[in-house]
N, C-alpha and C positions, 0 to 999 in steps of 0.2 A: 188680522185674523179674527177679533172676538169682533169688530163691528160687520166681518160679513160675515161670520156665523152666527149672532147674537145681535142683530141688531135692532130688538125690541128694546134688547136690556141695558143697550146704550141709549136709547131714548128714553127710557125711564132713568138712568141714571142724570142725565143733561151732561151740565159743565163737571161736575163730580167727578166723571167718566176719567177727567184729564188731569185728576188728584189719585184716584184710584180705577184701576192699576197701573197706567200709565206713569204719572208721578213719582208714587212713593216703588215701583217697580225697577224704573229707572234707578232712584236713588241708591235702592239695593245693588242692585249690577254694578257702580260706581265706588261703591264701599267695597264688594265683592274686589274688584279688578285691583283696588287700592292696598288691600292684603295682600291679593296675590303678587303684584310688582313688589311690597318690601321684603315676603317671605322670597321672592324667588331673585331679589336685586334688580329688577328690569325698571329702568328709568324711563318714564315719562314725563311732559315731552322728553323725544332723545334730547341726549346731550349736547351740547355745543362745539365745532371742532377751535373755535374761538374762543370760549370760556376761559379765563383767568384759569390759573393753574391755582396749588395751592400755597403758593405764596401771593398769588394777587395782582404776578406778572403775567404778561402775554406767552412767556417763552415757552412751549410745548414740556409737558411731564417729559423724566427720560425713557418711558415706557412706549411715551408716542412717537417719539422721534426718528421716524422711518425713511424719511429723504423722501416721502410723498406726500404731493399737496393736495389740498382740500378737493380739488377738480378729480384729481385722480384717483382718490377714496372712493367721491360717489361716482364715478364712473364704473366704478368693479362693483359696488351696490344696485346701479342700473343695469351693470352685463347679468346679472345674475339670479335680477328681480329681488332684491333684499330691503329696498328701498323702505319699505313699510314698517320690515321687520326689525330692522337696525341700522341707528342713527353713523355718521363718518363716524364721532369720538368713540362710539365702542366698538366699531372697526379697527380704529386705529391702534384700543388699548388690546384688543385681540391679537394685533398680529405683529403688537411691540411681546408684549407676553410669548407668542410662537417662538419671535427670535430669542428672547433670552431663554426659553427651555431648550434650543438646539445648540445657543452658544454653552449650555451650561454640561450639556450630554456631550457634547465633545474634548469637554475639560477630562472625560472619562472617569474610571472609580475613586475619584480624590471623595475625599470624607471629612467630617470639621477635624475628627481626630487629627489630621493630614495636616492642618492650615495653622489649628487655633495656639493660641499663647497658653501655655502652660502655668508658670511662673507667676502669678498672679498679685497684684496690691490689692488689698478687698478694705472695705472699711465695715464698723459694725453701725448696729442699728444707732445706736447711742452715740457713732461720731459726732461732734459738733461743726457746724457747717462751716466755721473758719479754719477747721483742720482739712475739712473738705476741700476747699479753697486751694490752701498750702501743696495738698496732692496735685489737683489739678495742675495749679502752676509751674511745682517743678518738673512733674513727668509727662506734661503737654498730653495728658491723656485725655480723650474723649466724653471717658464712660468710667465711671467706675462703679465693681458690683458689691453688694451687702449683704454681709452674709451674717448670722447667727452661730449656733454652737456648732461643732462637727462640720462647718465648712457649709452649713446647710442655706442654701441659695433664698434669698429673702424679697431680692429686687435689685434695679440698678438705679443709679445716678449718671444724668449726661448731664452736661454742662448748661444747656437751654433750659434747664431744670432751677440754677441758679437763677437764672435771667429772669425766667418766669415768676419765681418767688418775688422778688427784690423789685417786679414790675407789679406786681399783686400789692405790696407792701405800698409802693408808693400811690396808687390809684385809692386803696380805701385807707392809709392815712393823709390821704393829700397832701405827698411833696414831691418832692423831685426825683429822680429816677437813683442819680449821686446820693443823695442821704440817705435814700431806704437801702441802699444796696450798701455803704456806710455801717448804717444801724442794724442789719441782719450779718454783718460779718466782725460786729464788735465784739470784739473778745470779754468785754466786762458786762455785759446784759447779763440781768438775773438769773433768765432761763433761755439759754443756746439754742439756736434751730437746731435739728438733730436730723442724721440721714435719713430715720424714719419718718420725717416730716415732711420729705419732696421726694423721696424714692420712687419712681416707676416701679408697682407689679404686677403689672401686665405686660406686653409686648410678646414679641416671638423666641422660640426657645428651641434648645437645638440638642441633637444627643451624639455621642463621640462618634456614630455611625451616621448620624444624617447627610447625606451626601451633596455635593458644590450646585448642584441643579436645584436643592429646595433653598441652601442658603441665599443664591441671588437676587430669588423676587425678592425676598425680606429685606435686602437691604442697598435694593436698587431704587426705590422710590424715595431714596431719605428720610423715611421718618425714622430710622433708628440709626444709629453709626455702629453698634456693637448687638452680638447676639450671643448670651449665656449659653455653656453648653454642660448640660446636665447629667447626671448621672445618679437616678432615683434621690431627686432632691438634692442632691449634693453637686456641689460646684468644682468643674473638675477644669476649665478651660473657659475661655473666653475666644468669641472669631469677631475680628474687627472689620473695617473697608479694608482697611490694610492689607490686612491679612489675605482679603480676598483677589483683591488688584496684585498680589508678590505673586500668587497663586496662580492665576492668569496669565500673568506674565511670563514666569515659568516656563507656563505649559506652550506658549505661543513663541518661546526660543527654543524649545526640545524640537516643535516641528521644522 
């Protein structure tokens, strides 16, 4: 457009012409587009329907796992002209996502109230992480949550949390995976790992009315096993896979 409107002023600009505006124009646009896929999630290139998962195997996320293959993905992409718009894998994590909100509206008005564990073993901030341990082992629990005074919800502890440490330990003291995990669970070290020192406080968080259809996604994709359930800060329950699969179950022999 500006060399057939302007096209003195591209001759007097010469090669310039192809640094500005052209150039640093583009550039712009670029950087533009680059904010707007992280602000809005949109991945480019699309994603892969082949991509490692997030462990690193081939095996499809459980979100994708639809009983359709890659041919038949883009084939509903081609019927529908979306091809440009959206790659197979975020077809696929689309309409793994559909199914779990319809399997989860069918479970009807179950609630965490409904499911979760009541009863609770909680450790405090100051547990030491061989006592940690001693929990885990004998109550084969997953997760345990940490709470402070009044029951007041602080974070959790999973078990990959142990692993994680005792792998951190052994990578920056250089030994073996057996001695750091050894020496982080020795009861005679000067100063004890403590709960507060590998607690998870982040993750997903739930309230006695949050209902079986938002619990699902959170903890269909495995990255959590358990999800706190709160009550203005205070820790009133805990919903595990357990809890969720007993729940399921349930409902899938009433019908």
């Amino acid at each position: 457009m500006t060399v057939a409107m302007s096209p003195d002023a591209v001759q007097e600009l010469g090669f310039y012409f192809a640094l500005m505006p052209i150039g640093i124009g583009t550039v712009v646009l670029v950087l533009i587009a680059m904010v707007y896929g992280r602000m809005t999630g949109r991945h480019y290139p699309f994603r892969q329907f082949d991509d490692p998962n997030r462990y690193g195997t081939q095996d499809l996320e459980p979100m994708k796992r639809l009983g359709l293959t890659e041919a038949e993905l883009s084939d509903i992409l081609g019927r529908y002209k979306q091809s440009f718009n959206l790659g197979v894998e975020d077809l696929a994590r689309l309409l793994g996502a559909a199914e779990m909100q319809v399997a989860a509206q069918r479970s009807g008005p179950t609630v965490a109230a409904d499911i979760m564990s009541h009863n609770l073993i909680t450790v405090q901030p100051e547990t030491p992480l061989t006592e940690i341990a001693d929990l885990f082992r004998r109550y084969r629990f997953t997760a345990l949550p940490v709470v402070g005074g009044a029951d007041r919800f602080l974070g959790v502890i999973f078990q990959i949390h142990l692993i994680d440490r005792a792998r951190e330990d052994s990578l920056r003291l250089k030994r073996g995976f057996g001695k750091a995990l050894h020496r982080l669970l020795d009861r005679r070290r000067e100063i004890p790992v403590q709960a507060t020192d590998i607690m998870s406080v982040g993750g997903p968080r739930a309230t006695a009315d949050t209902p079986l259809s938002a619990l699902l996604p959170q903890m269909a994709d495995g990255a959590v096993d358990a999800v706190p359930v709160l009550e203005r800060g205070q820790l009133i329950g805990i919903v595990t896979r357990t809890d969720l699969i007993s729940a399921l179950a349930r409902k899938s022999l009433d019908k």
